[in-house]
TIGU-613266 format. One record per residue (C-alpha): y negated, x negated, z negated; residue number from 1; residue in one letter. Coordinates in nm, 4 decimals, always signed. Layout:
BEGIN
v: Y, u: X, w: Z, nr: NUM, rest: A
...
***
This chain:
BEGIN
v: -0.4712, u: -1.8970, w: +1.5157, nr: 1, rest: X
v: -0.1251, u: -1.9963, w: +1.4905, nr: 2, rest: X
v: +0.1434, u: -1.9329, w: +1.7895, nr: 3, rest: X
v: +0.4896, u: -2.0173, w: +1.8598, nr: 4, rest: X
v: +0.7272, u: -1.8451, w: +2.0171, nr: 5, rest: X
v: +0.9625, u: -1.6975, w: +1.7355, nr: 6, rest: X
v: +0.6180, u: -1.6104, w: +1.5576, nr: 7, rest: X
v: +0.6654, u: -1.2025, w: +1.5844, nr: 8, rest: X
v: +0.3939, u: -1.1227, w: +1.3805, nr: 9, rest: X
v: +0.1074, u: -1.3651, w: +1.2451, nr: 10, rest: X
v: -0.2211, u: -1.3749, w: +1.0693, nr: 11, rest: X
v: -0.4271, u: -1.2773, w: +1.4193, nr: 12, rest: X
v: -0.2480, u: -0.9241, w: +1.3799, nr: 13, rest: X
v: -0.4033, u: -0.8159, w: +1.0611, nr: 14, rest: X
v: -0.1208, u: -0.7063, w: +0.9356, nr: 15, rest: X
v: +0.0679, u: -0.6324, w: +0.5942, nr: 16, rest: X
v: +0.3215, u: -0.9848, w: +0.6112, nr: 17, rest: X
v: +0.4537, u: -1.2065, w: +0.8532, nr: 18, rest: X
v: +0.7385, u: -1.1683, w: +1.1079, nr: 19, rest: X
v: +0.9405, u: -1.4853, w: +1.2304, nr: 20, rest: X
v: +1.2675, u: -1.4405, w: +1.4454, nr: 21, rest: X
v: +1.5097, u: -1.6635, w: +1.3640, nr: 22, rest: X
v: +1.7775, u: -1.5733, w: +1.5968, nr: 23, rest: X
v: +1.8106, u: -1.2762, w: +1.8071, nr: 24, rest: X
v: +1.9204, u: -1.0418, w: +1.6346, nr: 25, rest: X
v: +1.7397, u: -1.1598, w: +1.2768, nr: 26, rest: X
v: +1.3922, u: -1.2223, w: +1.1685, nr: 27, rest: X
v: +1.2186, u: -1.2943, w: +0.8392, nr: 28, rest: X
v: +0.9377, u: -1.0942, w: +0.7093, nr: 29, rest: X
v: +0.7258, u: -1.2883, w: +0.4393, nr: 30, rest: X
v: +0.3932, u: -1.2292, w: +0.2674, nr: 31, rest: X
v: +0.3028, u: -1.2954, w: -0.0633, nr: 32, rest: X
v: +0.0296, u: -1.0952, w: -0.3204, nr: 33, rest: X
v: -0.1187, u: -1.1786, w: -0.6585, nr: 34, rest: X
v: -0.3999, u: -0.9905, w: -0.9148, nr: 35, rest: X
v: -0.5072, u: -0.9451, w: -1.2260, nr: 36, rest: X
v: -0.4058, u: -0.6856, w: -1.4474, nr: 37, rest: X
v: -0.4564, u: -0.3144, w: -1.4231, nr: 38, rest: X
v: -0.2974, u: -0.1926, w: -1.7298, nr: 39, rest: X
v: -0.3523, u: -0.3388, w: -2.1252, nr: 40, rest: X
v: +0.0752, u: -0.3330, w: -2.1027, nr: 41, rest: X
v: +0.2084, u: -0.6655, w: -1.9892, nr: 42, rest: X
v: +0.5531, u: -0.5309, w: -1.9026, nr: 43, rest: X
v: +0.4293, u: -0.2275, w: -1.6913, nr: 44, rest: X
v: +0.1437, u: -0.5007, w: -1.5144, nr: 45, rest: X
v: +0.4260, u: -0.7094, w: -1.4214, nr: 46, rest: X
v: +0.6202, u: -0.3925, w: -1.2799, nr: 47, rest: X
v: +0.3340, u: -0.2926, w: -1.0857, nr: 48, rest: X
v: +0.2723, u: -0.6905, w: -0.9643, nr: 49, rest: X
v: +0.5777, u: -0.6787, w: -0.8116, nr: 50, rest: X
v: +0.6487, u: -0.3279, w: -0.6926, nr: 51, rest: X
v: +0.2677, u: -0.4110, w: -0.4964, nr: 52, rest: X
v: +0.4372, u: -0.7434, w: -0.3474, nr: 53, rest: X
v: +0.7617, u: -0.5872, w: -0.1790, nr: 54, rest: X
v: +0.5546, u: -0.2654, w: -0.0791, nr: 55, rest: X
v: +0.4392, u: -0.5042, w: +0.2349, nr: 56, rest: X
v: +0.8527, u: -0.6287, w: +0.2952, nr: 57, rest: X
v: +0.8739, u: -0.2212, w: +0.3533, nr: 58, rest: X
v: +0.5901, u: -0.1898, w: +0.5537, nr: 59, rest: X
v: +0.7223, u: -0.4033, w: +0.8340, nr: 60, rest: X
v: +1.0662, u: -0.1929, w: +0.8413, nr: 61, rest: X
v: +1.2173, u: -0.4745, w: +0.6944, nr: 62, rest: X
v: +1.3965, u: -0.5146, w: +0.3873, nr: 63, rest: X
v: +1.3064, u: -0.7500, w: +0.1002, nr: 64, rest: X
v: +1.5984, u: -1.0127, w: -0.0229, nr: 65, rest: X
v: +1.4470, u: -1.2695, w: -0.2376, nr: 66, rest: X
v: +1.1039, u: -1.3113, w: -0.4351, nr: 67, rest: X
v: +0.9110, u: -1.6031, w: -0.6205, nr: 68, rest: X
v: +0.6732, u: -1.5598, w: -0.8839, nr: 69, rest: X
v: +0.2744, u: -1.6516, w: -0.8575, nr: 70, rest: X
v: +0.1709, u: -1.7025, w: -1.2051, nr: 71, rest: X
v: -0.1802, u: -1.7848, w: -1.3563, nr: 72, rest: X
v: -0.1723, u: -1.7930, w: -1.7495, nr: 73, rest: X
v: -0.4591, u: -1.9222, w: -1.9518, nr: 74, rest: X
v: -0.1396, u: -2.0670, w: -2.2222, nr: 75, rest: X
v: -0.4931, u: -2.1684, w: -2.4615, nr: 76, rest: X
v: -0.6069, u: -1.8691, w: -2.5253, nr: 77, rest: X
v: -0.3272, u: -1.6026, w: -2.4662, nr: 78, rest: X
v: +0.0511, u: -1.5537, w: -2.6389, nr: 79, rest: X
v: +0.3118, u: -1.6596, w: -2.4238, nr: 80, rest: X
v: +0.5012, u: -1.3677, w: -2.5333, nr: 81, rest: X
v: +0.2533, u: -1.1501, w: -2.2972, nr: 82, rest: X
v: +0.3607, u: -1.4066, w: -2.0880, nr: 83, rest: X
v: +0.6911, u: -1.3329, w: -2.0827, nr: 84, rest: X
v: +0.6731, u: -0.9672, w: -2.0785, nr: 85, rest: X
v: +0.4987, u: -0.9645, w: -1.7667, nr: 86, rest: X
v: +0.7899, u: -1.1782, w: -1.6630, nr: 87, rest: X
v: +1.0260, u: -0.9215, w: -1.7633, nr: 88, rest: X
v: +0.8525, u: -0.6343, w: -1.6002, nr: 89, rest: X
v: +0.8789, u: -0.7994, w: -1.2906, nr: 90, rest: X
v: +1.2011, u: -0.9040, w: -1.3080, nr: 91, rest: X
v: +1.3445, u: -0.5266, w: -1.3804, nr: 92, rest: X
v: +1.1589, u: -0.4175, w: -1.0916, nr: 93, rest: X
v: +1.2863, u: -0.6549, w: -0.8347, nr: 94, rest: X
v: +1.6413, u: -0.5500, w: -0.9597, nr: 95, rest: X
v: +1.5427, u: -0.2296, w: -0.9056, nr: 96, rest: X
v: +1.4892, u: -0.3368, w: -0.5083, nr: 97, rest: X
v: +1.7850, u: -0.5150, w: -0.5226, nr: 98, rest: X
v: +1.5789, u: -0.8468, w: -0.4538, nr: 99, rest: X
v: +1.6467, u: -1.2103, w: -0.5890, nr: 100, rest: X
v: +1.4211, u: -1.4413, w: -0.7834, nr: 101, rest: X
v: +1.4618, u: -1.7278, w: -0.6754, nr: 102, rest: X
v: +1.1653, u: -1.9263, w: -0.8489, nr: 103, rest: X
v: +0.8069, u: -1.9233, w: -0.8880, nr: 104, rest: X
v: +0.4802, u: -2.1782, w: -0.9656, nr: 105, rest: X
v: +0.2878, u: -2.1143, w: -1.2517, nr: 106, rest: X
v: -0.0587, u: -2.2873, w: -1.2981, nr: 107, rest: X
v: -0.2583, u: -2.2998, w: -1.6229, nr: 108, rest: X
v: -0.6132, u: -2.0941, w: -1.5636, nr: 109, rest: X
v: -0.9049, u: -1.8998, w: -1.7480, nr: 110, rest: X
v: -0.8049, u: -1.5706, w: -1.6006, nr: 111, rest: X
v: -0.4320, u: -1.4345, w: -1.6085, nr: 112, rest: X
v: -0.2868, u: -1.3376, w: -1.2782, nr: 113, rest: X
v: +0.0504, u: -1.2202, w: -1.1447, nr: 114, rest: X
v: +0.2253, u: -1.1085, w: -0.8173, nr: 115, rest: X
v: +0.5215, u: -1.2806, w: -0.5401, nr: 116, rest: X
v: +0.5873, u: -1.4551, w: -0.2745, nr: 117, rest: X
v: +0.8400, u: -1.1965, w: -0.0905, nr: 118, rest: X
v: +1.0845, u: -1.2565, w: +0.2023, nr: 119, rest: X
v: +1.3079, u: -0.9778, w: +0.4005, nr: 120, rest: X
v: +1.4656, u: -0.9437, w: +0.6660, nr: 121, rest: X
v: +1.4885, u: -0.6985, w: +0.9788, nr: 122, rest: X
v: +1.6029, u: -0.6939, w: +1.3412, nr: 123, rest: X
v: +1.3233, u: -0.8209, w: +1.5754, nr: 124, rest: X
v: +1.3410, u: -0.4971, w: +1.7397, nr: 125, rest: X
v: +1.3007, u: -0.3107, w: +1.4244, nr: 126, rest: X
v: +0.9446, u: -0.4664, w: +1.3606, nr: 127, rest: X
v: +0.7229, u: -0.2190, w: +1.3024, nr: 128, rest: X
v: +0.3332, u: -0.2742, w: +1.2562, nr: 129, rest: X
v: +0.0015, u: -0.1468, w: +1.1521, nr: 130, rest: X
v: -0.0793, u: -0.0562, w: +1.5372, nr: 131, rest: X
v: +0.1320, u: +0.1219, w: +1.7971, nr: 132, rest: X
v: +0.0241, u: +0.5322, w: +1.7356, nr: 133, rest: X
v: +0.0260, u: +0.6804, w: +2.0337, nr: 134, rest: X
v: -0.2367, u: +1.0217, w: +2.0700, nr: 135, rest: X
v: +0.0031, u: +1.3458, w: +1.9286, nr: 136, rest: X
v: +0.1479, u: +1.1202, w: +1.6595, nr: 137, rest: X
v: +0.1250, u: +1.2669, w: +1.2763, nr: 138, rest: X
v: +0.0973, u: +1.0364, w: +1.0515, nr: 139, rest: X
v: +0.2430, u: +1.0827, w: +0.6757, nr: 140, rest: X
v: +0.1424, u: +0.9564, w: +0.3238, nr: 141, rest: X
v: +0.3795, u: +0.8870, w: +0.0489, nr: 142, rest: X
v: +0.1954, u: +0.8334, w: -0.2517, nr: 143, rest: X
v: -0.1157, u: +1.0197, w: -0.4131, nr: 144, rest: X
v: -0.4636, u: +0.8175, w: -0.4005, nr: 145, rest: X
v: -0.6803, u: +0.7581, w: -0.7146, nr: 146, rest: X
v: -0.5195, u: +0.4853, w: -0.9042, nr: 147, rest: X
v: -0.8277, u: +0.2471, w: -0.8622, nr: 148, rest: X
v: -1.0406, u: +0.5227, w: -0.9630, nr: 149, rest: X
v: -0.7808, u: +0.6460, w: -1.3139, nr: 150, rest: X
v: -0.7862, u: +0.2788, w: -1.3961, nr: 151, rest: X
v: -1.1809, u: +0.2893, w: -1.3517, nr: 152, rest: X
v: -1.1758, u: +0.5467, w: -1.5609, nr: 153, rest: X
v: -0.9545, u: +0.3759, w: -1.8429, nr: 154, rest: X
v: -1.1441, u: +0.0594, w: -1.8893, nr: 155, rest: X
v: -1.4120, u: +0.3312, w: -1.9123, nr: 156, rest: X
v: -1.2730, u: +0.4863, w: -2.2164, nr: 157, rest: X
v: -1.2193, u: +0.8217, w: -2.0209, nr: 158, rest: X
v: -0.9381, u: +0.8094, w: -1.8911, nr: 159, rest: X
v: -0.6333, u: +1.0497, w: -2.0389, nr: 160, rest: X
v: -0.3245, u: +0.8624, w: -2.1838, nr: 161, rest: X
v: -0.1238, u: +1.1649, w: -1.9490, nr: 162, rest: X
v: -0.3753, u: +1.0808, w: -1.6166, nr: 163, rest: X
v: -0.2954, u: +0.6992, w: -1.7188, nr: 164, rest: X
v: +0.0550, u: +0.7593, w: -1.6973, nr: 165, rest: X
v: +0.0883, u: +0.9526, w: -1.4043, nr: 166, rest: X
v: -0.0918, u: +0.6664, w: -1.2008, nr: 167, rest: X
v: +0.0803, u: +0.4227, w: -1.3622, nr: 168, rest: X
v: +0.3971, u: +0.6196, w: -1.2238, nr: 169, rest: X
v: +0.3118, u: +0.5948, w: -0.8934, nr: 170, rest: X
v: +0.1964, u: +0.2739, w: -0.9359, nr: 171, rest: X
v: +0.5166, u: +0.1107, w: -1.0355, nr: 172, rest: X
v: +0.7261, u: +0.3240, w: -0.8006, nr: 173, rest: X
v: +0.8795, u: +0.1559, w: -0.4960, nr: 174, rest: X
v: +0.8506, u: +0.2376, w: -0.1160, nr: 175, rest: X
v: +1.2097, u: +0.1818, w: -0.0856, nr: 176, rest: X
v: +1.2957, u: +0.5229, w: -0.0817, nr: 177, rest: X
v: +1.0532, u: +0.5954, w: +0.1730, nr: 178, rest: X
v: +1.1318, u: +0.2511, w: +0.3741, nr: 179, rest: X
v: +1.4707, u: +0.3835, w: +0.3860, nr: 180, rest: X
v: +1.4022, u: +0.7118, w: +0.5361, nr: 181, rest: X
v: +1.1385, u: +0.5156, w: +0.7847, nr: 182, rest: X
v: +1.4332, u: +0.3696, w: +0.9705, nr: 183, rest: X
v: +1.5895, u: +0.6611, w: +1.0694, nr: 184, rest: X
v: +1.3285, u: +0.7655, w: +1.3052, nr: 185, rest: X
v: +1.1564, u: +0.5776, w: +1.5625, nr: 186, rest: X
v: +0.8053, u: +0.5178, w: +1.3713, nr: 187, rest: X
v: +0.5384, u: +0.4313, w: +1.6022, nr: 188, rest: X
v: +0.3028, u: +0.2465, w: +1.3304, nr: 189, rest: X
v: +0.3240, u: +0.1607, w: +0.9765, nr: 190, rest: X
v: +0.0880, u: +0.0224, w: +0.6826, nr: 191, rest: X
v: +0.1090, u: +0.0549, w: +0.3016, nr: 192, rest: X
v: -0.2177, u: +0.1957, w: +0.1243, nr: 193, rest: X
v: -0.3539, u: -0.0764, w: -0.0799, nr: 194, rest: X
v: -0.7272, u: -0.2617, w: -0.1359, nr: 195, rest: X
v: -0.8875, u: -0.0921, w: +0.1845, nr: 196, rest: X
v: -0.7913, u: +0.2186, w: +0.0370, nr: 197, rest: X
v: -0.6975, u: +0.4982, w: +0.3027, nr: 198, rest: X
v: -0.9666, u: +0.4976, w: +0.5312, nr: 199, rest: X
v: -0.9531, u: +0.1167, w: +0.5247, nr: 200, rest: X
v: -0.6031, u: +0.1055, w: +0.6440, nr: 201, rest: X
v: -0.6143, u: +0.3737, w: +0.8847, nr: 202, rest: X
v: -0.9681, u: +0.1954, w: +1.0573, nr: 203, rest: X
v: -0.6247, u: -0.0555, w: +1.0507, nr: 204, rest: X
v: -0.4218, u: +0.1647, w: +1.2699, nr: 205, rest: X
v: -0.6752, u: +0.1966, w: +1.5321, nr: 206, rest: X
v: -0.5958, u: -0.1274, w: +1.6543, nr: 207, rest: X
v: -0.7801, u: -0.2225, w: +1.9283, nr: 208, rest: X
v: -0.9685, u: +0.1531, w: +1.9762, nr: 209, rest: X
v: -0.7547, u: +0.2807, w: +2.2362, nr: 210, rest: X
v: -0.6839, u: +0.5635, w: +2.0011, nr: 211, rest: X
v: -0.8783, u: +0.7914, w: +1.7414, nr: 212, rest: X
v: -0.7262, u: +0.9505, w: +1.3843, nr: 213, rest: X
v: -0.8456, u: +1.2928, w: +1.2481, nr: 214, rest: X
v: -0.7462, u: +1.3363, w: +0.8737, nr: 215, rest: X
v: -0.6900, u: +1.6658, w: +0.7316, nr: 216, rest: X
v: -0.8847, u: +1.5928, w: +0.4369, nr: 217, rest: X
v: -0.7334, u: +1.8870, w: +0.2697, nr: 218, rest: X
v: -0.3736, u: +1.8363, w: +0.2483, nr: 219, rest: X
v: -0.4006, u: +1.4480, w: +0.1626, nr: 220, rest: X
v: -0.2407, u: +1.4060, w: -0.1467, nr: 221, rest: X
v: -0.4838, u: +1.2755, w: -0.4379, nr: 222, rest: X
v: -0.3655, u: +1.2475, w: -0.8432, nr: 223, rest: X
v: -0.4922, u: +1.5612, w: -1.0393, nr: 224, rest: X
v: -0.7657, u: +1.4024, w: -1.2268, nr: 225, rest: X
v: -0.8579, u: +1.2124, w: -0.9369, nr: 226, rest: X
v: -1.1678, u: +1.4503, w: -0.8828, nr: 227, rest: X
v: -1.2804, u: +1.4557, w: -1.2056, nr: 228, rest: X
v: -1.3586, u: +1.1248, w: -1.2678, nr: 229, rest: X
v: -1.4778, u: +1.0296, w: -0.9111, nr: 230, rest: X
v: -1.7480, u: +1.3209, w: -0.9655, nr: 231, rest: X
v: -1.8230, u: +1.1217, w: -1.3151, nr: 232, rest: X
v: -1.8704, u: +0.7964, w: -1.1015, nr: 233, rest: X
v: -1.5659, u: +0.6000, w: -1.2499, nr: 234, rest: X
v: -1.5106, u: +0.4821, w: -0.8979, nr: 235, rest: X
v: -1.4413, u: +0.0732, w: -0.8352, nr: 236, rest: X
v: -1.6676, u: -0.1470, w: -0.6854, nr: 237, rest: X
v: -1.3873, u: -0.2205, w: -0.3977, nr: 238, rest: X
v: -1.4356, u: +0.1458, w: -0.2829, nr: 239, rest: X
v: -1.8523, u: +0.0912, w: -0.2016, nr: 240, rest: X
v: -1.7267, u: -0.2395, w: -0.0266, nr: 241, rest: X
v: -1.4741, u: -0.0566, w: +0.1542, nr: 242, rest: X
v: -1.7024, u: +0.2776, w: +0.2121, nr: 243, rest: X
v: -1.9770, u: -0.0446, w: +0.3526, nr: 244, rest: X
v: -1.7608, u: -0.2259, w: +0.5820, nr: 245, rest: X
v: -1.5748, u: +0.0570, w: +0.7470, nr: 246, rest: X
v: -1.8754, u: +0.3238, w: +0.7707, nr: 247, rest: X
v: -1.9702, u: +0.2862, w: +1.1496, nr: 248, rest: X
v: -1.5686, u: +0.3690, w: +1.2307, nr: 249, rest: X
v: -1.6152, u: +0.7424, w: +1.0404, nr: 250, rest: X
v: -1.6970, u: +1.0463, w: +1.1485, nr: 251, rest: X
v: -1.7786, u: +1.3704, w: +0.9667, nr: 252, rest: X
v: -1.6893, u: +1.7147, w: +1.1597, nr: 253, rest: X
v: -1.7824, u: +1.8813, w: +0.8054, nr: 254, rest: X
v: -1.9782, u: +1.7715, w: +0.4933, nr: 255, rest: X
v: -1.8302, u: +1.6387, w: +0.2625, nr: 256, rest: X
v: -1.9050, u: +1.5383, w: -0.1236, nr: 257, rest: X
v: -1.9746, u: +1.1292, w: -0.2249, nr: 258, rest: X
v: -1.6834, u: +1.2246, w: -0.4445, nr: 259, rest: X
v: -1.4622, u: +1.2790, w: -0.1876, nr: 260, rest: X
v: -1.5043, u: +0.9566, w: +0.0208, nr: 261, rest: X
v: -1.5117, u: +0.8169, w: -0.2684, nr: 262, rest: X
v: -1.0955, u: +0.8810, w: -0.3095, nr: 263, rest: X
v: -1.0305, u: +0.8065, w: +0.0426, nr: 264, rest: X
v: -1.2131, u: +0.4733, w: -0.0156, nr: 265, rest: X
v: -1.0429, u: +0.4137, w: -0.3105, nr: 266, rest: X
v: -0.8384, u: +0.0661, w: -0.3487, nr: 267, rest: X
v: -0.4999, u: +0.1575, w: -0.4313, nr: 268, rest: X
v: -0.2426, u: -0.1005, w: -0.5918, nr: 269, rest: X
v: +0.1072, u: -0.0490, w: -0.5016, nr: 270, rest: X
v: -0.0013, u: +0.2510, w: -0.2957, nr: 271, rest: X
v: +0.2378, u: +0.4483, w: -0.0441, nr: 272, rest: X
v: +0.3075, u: +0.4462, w: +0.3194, nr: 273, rest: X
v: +0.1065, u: +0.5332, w: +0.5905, nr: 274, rest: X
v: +0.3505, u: +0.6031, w: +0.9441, nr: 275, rest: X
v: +0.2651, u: +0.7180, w: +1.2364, nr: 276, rest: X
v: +0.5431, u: +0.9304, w: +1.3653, nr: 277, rest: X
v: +0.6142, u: +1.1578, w: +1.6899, nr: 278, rest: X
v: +0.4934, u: +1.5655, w: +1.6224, nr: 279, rest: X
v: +0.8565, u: +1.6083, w: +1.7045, nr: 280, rest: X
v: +1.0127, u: +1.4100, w: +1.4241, nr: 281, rest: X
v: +0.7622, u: +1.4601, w: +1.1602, nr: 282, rest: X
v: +0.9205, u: +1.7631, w: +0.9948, nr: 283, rest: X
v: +1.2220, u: +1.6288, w: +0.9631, nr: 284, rest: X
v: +1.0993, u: +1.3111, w: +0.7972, nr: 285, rest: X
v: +0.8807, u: +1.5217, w: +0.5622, nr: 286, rest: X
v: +1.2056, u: +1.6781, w: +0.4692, nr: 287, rest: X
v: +1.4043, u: +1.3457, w: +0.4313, nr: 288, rest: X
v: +1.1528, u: +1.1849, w: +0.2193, nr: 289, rest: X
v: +1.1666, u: +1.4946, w: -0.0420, nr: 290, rest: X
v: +1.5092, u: +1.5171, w: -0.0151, nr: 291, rest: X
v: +1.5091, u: +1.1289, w: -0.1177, nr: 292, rest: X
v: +1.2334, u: +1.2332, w: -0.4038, nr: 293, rest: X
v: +0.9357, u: +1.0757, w: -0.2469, nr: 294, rest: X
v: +0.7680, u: +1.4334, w: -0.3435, nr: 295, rest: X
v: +0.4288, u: +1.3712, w: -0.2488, nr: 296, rest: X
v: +0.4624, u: +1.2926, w: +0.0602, nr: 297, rest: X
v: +0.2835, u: +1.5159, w: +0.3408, nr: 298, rest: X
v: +0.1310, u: +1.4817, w: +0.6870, nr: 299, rest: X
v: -0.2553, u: +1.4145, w: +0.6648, nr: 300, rest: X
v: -0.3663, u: +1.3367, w: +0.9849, nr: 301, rest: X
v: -0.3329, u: +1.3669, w: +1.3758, nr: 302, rest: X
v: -0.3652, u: +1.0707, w: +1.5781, nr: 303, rest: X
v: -0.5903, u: +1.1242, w: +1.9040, nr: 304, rest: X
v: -0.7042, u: +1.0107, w: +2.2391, nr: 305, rest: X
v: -1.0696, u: +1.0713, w: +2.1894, nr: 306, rest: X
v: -1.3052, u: +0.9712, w: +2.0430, nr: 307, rest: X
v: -1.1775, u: +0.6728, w: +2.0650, nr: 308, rest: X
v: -1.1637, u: +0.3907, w: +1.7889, nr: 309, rest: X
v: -1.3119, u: +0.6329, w: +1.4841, nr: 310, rest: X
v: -1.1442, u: +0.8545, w: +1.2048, nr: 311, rest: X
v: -1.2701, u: +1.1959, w: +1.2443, nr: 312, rest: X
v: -1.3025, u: +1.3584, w: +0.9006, nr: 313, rest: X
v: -1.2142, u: +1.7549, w: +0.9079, nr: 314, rest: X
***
């Protein structure tokens, strides 16, 4: 464990990046995320590579200013033009968020990989984290899930080229918007939906147990061929680890299909938010984040005071 005092947020916490104040009215928020790719495009990987890496900057309420690049390249056996175009891709997107490269390390290896090292900044009393939601809270989703389980699907051969673009889309879009409309309201918790997939990050949220989650699994938002392919079992392994690990936190008020947990299981890359905001407010965020053309975005859940320490699946 590492403490010091200025250390807001550390690696004890769990959470999506780290939080150091540097003066009182300033911290830093840095954290730092690498894979290998998703897509057969090398430009639209490294878009997605680095929309995934600021996602976290967001997360924290904080706003990312400069990145680095992570690069793994096997140069012997690869073109250094795909090199390059993953470059590229992740260039345009951190111009898109309006965020700096200031360098990188690249390393020769066997298996490509790509992502950032990302620092932002935000007031200390701005932080906000993956615990915090208080029992009436609502929480709200940005993005769709399914991506894991499209791209499944893909290296499959069944994928459509129109269900590959449409998670690709969502894939490559930035939580800025939604960041932006976050800190208007006072937002009791925060995480971004990524390898845990949904249920992963919201056994997150639970923090310590002093508070339970009931999903609406109805209204949460899922891409349209999402179902179809989970029902063909083009699901990733990440989502059985996930659905293993988490299992004893989940409870069922209704059945439901394999298919279905499945989704909620499902690693996302580069997925949306996840904040837990006051019943009061939630409406009016909900409106905001349309208005700002985060579309998808819908309340999915209720956070409660019993039971305590499980999602409660309705």
């Amino acid at each position: 464990m590492s403490t010091h005092p200025n250390l807001l947020v550390g690696i004890e916490q769990s959470d999506d990046a780290g939080v150091y104040k540097i003066r009182d009215d300033l911290a830093l928020v840095q954290t730092v995320d690498f894979f290998t790719p998703i897509v057969d495009d090398p430009y639209t990987f490294g878009q997605i590579a680095a929309a995934n890496a600021v996602s976290d900057i967001y997360a924290m309420g904080g706003t990312p200013i400069t990145a680095m690049n992570l690069v793994a390249f096997p140069i012997k056996n690869m073109a250094i033009e795909i090199l390059r175009e993953i470059l590229r891709g992740g260039l345009d997107k951190m111009r898109e968020a309006e965020v700096v490269l200031v360098g990188g390390h690249s390393i020769e290896d066997q298996e490509l990989k790509y992502g950032l090292a990302v620092t932002g900044l935000v007031h200390p009393d701005a932080v906000v984290t993956n615990t915090g939601a208080q029992p009436g809270d609502r929480i709200i989703l940005t993005k769709p899930l399914g991506t894991g389980i499209v791209t499944t699907a893909q290296k499959g051969g069944q994928a459509s080229s129109h269900a590959m673009r449409q998670a690709i889309e969502v894939m490559m879009g930035l939580n800025q918007a939604a960041a932006e409309v976050m800190r208007g309201f006072p937002v009791h918790a925060c995480t971004d939906i990524t390898g845990f997939g949904l249920l992963g990050h919201l056994c997150e949220m639970l923090g310590r147990g002093d508070i339970g989650i009931k999903i609406i699994v109805d209204a949460v938002p899922r891409l349209p061929k999402a179902e179809e392919y989970a029902r063909l079992g083009f699901v990733p392994g990440g989502a059985y680890r996930n659905k293993a690990f988490y299992a004893p936190k989940i409870k069922k008020e209704n059945d439901l299909p394999d298919w279905m947990l499945d989704i909620l299981f499902d690693p996302q890359t580069s997925g949306g938010l996840a904040m837990a905001v006051a019943e009061k407010d939630a409406a009016g965020i909900i409106r905001f984040l349309h208005e700002a053309g985060v579309k998808d975005a819908l309340v999915i859940a209720e956070v409660v005071a019993k039971p305590k320490g499980h999602l409660i699946l309705v």
